[in-house]
C-alpha positions in Angstrom: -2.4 -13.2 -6.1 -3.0 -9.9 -4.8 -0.7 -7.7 -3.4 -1.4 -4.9 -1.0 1.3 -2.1 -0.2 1.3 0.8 1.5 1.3 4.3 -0.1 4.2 6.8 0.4 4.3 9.9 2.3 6.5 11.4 -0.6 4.6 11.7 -4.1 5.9 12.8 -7.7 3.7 16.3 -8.9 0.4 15.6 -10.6 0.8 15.2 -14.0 -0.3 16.9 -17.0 -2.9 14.3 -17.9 -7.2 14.9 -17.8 -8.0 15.9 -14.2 -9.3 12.9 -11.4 -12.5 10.9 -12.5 -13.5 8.9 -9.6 -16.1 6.7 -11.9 -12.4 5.4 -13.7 -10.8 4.2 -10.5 -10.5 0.4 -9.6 -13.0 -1.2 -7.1 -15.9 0.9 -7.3 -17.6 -0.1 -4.2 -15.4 2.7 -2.8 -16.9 5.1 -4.6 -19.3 6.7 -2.0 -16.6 6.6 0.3 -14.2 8.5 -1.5 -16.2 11.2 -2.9 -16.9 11.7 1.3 -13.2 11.9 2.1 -12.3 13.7 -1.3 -15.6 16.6 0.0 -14.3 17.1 3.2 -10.4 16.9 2.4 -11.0 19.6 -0.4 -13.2 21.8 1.7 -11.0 21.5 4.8 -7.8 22.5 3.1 -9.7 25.7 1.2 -11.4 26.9 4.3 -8.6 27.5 6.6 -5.2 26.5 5.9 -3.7 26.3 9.3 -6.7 23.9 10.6 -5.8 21.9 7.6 -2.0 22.3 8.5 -2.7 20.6 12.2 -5.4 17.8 10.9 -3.2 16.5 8.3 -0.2 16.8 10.7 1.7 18.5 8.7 5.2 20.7 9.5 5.3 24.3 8.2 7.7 23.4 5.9 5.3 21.0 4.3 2.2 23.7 4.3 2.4 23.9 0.3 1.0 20.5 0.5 -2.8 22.0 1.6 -3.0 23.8 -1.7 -2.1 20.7 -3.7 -5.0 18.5 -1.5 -7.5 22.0 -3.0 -6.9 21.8 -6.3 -7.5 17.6 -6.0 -10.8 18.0 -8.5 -8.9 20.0 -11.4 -5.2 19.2 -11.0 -3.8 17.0 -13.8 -3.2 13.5 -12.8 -1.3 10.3 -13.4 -1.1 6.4 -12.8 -0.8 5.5 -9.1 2.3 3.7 -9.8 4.1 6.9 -10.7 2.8 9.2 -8.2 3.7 6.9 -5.3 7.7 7.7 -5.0 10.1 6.6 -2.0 12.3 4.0 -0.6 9.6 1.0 -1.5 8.6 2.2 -4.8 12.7 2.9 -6.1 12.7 -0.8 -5.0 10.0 -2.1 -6.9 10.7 0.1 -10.0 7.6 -0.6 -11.8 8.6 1.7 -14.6 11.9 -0.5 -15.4 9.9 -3.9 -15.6 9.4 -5.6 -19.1 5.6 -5.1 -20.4 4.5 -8.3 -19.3 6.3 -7.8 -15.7 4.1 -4.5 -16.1 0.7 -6.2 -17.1 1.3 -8.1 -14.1 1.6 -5.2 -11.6 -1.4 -3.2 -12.6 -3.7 -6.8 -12.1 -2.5 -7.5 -8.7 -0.7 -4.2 -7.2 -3.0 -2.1 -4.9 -2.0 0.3 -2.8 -4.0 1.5 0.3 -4.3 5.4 0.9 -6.1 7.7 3.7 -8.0 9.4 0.4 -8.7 6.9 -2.4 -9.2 3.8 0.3 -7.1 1.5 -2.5 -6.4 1.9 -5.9 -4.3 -0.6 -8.5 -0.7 1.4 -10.3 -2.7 2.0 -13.0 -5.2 3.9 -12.1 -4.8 7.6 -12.6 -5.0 10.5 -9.4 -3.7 13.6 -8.5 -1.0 14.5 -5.9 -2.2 14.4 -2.4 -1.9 14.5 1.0 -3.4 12.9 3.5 -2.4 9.5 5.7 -4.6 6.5 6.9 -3.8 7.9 10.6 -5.7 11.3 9.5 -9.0 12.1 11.8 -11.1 14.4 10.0 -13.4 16.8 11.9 -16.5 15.6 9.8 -15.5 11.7 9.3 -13.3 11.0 12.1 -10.7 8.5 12.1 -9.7 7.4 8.2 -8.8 4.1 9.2 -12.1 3.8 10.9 -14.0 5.3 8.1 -12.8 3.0 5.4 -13.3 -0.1 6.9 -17.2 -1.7 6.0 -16.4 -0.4 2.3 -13.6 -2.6 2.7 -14.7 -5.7 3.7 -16.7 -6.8 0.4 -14.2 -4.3 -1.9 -10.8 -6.2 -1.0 -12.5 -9.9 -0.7 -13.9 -8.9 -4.4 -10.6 -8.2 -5.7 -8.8 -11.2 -3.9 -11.3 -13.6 -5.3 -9.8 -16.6 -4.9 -6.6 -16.1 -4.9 -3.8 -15.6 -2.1 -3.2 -12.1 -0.8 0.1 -11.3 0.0 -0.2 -8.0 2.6 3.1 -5.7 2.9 1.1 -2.8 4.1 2.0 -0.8 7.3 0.3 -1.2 10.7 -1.8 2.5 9.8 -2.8 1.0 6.6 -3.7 -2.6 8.0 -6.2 -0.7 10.4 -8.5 0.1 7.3 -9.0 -4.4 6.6 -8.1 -7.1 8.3 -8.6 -10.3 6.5 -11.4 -13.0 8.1 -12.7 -16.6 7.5 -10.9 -18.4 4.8 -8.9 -15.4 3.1 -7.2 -14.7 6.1 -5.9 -18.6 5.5 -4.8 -17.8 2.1 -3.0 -14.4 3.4 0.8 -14.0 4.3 2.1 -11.3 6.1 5.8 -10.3 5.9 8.0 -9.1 8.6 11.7 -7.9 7.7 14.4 -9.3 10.1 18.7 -7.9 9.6 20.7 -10.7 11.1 23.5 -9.9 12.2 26.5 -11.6 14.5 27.6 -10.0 17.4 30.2 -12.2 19.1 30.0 -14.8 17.2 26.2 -14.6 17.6 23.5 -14.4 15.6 21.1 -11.1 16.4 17.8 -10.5 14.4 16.5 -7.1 14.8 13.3 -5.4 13.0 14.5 -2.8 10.2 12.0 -0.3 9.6 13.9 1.8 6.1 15.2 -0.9 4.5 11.6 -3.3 5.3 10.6 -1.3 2.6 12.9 -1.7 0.3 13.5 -5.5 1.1 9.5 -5.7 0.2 9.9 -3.5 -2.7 12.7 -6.2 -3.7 10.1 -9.2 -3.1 7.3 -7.5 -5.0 9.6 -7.0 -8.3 11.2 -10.3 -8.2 8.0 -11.9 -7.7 6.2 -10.0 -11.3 9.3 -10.7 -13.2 9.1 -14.2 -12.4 5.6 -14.6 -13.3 4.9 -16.6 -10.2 1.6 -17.2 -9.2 1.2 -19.2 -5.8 -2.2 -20.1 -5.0 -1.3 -20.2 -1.1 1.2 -18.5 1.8 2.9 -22.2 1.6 3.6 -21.7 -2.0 4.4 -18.5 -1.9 7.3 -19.4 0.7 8.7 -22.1 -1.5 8.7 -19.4 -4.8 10.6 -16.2 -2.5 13.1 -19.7 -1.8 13.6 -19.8 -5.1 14.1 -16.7 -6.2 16.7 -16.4 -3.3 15.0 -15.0 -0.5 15.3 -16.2 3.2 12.3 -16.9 4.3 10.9 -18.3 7.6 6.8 -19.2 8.0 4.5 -19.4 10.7 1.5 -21.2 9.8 -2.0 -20.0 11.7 -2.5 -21.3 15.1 -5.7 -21.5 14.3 -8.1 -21.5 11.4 -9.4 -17.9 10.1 -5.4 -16.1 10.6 -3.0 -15.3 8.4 0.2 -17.1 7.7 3.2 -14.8 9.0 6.3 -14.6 7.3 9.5 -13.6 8.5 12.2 -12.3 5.7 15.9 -12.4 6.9 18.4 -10.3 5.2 22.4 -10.5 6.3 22.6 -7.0 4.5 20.6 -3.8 4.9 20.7 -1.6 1.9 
C-alpha cells in the first residue's frame, strides 16, 4: 500500500548531514522537474528578497525563510520524515515506531511538496519553503507544473497495490488517480460527531483531520497491515478501532471515499 500525505508548512532546521543530492531522491522521473523548480526557487529568493517574500506568500515575520530556500544546494540535510514537523507528523511519530514499524514507513510513506514533487521519509533534503499553491514567475502554477511528471512517477510507485491518499486539496491538485488505480484508491475525510440536543451533528475538523490521519497512518505500520483494496482497508481501520464509513465509486475509474468519525477531537 502506498500512502500519500501532505507536507507541513512548519519544518525542523536542515541538518548537519552531506548537502542535497537530487540523483539520491526516490522516484527519479522527477528529476528534471525538480532541478527546474529547485533553479528558479534558488535564483528567485537570492535575487530579490521581497519579490521572493510576496511569491512564496510569506509574512514579514517569516522573511528568514527566503535565505533558508538560497542556501537549498549547500545547506546540510536530513531524512524527510524528520524535516516534516506539525500536528500530522507529532501524530504519526515516525521516530517512536519499532524498526520494522520504521522499515514499513520509508517503503510506503511519501509526501507531496511544492519543491521535491514527492519524496519517501527517508530520503534526505534540506529545509525549505515553498507550498504546492506557489506560482512561480518562470514555471507558473506548482500544482500545474508537477502534474505530467506525475502521472507515470506515482502509478510507478503504487504498482499494484492500493493507495491510500490523506493529502490536502493543494497537494491533490499535483495527481489525481485515473483508470483502475483510482479503484484501488481511498480517500479519507475526518468527521467530529457530536450531540446537540440529543442529536447527532457531524461537522468537518480541519486541525485535528491531521492528527486523526496521523493516528490512522501509525496504527496502520505498527500493525503490519497490508490491504490489497479501499474494502480491505475499511475492515483493517475497524479493527484497529477506528470508525469508519465507505462510499464505494459510483462509477468505474473513482476512488473509494472514506469518511472517519471521531466522538473526540484532540
Amino acid at each position: 500500500m502506498l500512502v500519500l500525505l501532505p507536507p507541513s508548512e512548519g519544518k525542523a532546521a536542515s541538518g548537519r548531514g552531506a548537502p542535497l543530492k537530487p540523483e539520491s531522491l526516490s522516484l527519479s522521473g522527477l528529476a528534471e522537474a525538480r532541478a527546474a523548480v529547485l533553479d528558479e526557487l534558488v535564483e528567485l529568493c537570492a535575487a530579490d528578497e521581497e519579490k521572493a517574500r510576496t511569491v512564496l506568500g510569506l509574512s514579514e515575520g517569516l522573511r528568514g525563510e527566503i535565505a533558508k530556500n538560497v542556501e537549498l544546494r549547500t545547506a546540510g540535510t536530513r531524512p524527510a520524515g524528520e524535516i516534516y514537523t506539525g500536528v500530522l507528523y507529532d501524530a504519526l511519530g515516525l521516530a517512536t515506531l519499532e524498526p520494522d514499524a520504521r522499515r514499513r514507513a520509508r517503503s510506503s510513506l511519501l509526501v507531496f511538496s511544492g519543491l521535491w514533487g514527492a519524496v519517501r521519509v527517508g530520503d534526505r533534503i534540506p529545509s525549505y519553503r515553498c507550498s504546492m499553491g506557489v506560482r512561480l514567475p518562470g514555471l507558473g502554477a506548482l500544482g500545474t507544473h508537477w502534474r505530467k511528471p506525475m502521472e507515470s512517477a506515482i502509478p510507478e510507485a503504487a504498482g499494484r497495490g492500493m493507495v491510500l491518499d490523506l493529502r490536502s486539496s493543494a497537494y491533490a491538485a499535483a495527481w489525481k488517480p485515473k483508470g483502475a488505480l483510482a479503484e484501488r484508491t481511498a480517500t479519507v475525510r475526518v468527521l467530529h460527531a457530536q450531540l446537540v440536543d440529543g442529536v447527532e451533528k457531524r461537522s468537518v475538523v480541519s486541525h485535528f483531520n491531521k492528527a486523526t490521519k496521523g493516528r490512522i497512518v501509525r496504527d496502520l505500520l505498527i500493525s503490519g497491515a497490508r490491504p490489497k483494496g479501499p474494502g480491505e482497508l475499511v475492515e483493517t481501520l475497524r479493527e484497529l478501532g477506528h470508525v469508519v464509513e465507505a462510499q464505494a465509486p459510483a462509477r468505474s475509474g473513482q476512488p473509494w471515499a472514506l469518511d472517519v468519525v471521531v466522538s473526540q477531537i484532540h
